[in-house]
C-alpha positions in Angstrom: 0.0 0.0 0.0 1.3 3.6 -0.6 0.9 4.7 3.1 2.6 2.3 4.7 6.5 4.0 5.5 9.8 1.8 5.7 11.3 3.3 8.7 14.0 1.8 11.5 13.5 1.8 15.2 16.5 1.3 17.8 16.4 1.5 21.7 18.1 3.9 23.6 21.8 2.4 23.7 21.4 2.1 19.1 22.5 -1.8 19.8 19.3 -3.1 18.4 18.7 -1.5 15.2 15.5 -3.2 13.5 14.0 -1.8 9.6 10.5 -2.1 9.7 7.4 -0.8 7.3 4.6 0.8 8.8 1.3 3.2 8.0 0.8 4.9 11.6 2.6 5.9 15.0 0.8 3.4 16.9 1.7 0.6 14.7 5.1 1.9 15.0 5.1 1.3 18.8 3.9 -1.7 19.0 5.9 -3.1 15.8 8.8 -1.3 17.7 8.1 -3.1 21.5 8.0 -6.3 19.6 11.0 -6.1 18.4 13.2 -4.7 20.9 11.5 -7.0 23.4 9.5 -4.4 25.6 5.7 -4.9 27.0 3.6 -3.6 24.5 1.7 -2.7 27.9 3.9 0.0 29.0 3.9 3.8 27.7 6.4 4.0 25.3 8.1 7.8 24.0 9.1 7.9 20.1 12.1 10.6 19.4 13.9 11.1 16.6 17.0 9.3 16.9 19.3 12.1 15.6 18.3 14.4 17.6 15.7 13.3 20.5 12.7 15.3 19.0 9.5 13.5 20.9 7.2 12.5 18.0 3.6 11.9 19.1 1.7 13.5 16.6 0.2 11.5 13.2 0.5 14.4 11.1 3.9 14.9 11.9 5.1 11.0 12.0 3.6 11.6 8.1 5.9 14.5 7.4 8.9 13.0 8.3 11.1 11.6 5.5 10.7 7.9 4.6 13.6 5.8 6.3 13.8 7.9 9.2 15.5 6.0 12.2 13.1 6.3 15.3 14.5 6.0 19.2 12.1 3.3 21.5 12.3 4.9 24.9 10.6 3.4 28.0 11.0 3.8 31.9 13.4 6.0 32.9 15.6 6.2 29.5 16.4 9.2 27.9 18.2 10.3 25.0 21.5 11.1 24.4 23.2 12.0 21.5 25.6 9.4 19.6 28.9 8.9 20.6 31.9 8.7 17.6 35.3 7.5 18.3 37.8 9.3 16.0 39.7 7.3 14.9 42.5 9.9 13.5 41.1 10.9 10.3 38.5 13.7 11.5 41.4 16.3 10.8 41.1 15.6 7.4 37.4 16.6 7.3 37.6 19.5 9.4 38.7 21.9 7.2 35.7 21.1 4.8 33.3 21.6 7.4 30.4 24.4 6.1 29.6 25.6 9.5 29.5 29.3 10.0 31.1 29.2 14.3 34.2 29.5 15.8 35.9 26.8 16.3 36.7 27.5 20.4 36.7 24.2 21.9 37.1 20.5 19.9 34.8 19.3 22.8 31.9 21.6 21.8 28.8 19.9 20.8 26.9 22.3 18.6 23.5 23.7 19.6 20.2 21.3 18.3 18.3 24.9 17.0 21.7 25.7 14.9 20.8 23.2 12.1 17.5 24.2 12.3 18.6 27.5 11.7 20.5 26.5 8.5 17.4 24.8 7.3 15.4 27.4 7.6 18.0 29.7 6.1 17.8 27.6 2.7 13.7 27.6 2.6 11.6 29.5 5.4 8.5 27.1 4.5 9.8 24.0 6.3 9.1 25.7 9.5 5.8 24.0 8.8 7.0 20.6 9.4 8.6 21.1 12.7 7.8 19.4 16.0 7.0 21.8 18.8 10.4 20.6 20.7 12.3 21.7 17.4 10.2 25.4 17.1 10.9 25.5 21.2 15.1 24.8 20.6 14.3 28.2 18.2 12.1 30.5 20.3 14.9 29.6 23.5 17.9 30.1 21.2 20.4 33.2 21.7 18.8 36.4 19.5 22.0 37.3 17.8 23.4 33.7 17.2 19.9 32.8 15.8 20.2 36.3 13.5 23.5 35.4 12.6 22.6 32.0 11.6 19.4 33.1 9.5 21.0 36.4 8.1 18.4 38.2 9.5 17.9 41.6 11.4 17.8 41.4 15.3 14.7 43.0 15.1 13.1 40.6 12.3 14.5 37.4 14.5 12.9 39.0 17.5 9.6 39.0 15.6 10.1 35.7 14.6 10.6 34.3 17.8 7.4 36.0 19.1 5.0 34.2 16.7 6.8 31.0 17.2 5.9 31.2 21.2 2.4 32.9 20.2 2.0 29.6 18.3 3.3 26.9 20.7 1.0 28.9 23.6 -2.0 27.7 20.9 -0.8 24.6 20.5 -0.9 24.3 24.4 -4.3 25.5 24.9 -5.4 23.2 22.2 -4.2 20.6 24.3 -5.2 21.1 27.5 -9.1 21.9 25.8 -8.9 18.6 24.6 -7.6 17.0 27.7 -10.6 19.2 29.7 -13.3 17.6 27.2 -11.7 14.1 27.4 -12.2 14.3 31.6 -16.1 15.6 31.4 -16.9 13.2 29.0 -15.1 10.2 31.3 -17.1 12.7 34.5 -20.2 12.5 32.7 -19.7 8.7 31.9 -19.0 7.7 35.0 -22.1 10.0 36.8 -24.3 8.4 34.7 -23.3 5.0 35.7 -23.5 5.6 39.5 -26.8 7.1 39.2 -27.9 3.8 37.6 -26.6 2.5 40.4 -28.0 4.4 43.1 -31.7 3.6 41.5 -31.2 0.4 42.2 -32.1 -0.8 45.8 -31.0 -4.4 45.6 -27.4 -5.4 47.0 -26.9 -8.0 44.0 -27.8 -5.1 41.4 -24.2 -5.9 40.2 -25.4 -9.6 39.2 -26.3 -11.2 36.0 -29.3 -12.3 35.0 -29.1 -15.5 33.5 -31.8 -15.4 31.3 -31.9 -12.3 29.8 -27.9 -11.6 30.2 -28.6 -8.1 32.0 -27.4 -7.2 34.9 -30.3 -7.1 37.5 -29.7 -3.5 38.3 -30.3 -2.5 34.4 -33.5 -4.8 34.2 -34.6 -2.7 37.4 -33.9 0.6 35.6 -35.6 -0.4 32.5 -38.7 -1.5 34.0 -38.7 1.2 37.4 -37.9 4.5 36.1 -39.6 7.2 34.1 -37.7 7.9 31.1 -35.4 5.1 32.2 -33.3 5.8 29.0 -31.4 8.7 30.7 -30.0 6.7 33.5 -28.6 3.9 31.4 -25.4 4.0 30.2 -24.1 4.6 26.8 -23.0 0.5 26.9 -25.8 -0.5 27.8 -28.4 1.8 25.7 -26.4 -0.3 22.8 -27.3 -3.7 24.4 -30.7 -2.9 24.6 -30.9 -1.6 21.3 -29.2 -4.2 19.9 -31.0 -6.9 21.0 -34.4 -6.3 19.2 -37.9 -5.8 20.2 -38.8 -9.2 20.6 -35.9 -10.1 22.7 -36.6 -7.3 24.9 -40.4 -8.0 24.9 -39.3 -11.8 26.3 -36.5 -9.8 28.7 -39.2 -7.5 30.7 -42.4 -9.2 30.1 -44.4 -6.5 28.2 -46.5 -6.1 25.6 -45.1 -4.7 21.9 -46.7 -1.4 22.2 -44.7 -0.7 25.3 -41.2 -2.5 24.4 -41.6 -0.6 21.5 -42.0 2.8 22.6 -39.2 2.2 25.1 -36.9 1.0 22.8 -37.7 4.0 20.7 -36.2 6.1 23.1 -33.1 4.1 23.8 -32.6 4.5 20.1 -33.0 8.5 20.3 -31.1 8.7 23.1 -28.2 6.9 22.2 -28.3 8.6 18.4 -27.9 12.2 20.8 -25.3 11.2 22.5 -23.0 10.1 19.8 -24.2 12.8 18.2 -22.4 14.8 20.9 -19.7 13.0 20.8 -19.2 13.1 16.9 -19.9 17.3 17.3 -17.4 17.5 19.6 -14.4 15.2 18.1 -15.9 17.3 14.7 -15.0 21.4 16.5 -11.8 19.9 17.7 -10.5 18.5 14.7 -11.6 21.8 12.7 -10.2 23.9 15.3 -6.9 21.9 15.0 -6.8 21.9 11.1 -7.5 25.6 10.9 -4.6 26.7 13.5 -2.1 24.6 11.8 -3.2 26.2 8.0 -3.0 29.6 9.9 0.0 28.9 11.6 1.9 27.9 8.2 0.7 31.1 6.4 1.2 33.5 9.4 5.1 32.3 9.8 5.5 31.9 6.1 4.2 35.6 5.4 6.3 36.7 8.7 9.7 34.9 7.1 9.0 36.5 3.8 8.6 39.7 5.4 
């Protein structure tokens, strides 16, 4: 298939180095765990290898060249940067080396927004495809070395800074909006299910009925509440509307007229609330999808500036 991506994966010490092809992040990590022998259970962190960026976005996984070699990093491992051994020869390199410093100290490591720098030097427009770590190594970098590494005017680096921390301050509100709705929707989940519960008198409403394969405290809802659709649970509005109006007609002993009507409303209620769901993974993904198009044309229009 077209979108699936030949990529390598190594773990923190570049020992195990393993090629794989893949079409997503996730399939990544857990293509990646497998290899190098780590639960698949615990939270893995992807990073570039070359340089440690965290990658934990789709789009961006997509942007990134074909073959790129990905770090596995689990625990308490970090990245480091890979150590050479010279082996006597770097001398005769040295002298064709294109980098625009002062050579001060042969122990100096050079600074991870200086390449950047030089990237961006040769076309402004790939700011688009950097991480947030890699715009953050930018917006922290020294004013005058950042000028004098882009050929720019203090002033116009200044500026350029400014919108890159005006856009990872969106990029952080974005996130924690998303994080907020994710928790009311689990709050809103989990209300629902102990109101459920509190309707229910019985001390075994946690037990299964084992002719009907509801739990009793959900055949006591169904059959003792007004409107008994609202205090059901999303899980268990699809049971019931899954199972059919004869089957529930057999489950609570009523006539079709009445099953019917009440599995009606099941079916509206459940229909709203994914609904609601769909609305709001719908404004988020807009939301995200119009910052990043802004985001590109306001630093591509500020670089050209």
């Amino acid at each position: 298939m077209s979108d699936r991506r030949p990529c390598k994966v190594c773990d923190f010490t570049r020992k195990n180095s393993y090629g794989m092809v893949v079409a997503t992040l996730e399939e990544l990590k857990r293509k990646g765990c497998e290899l190098l022998g780590v639960n698949p259970t615990e939270p893995v962190t992807v990073v570039l290898e070359t340089d440690g960026t965290i990658v934990e976005d789709q789009a961006y996984f997509l942007c990134l060249p074909l073959n790129t070699k990905f770090m596995l990093l689990h625990d308490k491992e970090t990245w480091a940067p890979a150590r050479t051994i010279d082996g006597g020869t770097a001398w005769m390199a040295r002298e064709s080396l294109i980098l625009e410093v002062d050579a001060v100290d042969s122990s100096a490591v050079t600074p991870p927004w200086w390449n950047l720098a030089l990237q961006l030097k040769q076309d402004l427009t790939s700011i688009i495809l950097m991480s947030e770590g890699e715009l953050q190594s930018l917006v922290d970098a020294p004013c005058s070395e950042l000028a004098s590494a882009l050929g720019f005017q203090e002033k116009k680096t200044i500026e350029l800074q400014e919108t890159l921390q005006r856009v990872l301050d969106r990029k952080e509100e974005e996130r924690q909006s998303k994080q907020l709705l994710q928790l009311y929707l689990k709050a809103v989940e989990k209300e629902d299910r102990l109101e459920a519960v509190g309707d229910v008198d019985s001390p075994d409403g946690m037990e299964v009925d084992s002719a009907s394969g509801f739990m009793s405290r959900t055949l006591m809802v169904l059959k003792g509440k007004t409107s008994p659709e609202t205090r059901l649970s999303t899980e268990d509005l699809q049971v019931v509307v899954s199972r059919g109006l004869e089957a529930m007609q057999q489950v609570l002993g009523w006539d079709a007229e009445r099953t019917s009507t009440l599995m009606q409303a099941c079916q509206a209620e459940l229909s709203k609330r994914l609904q609601q769901v769909q609305a709001m993974q719908s404004i988020s993904s807009t939301q995200q999808d119009g910052s990043r198009q802004r985001e590109g044309a306001g630093m591509a229009t500020q670089g050209s500036s």
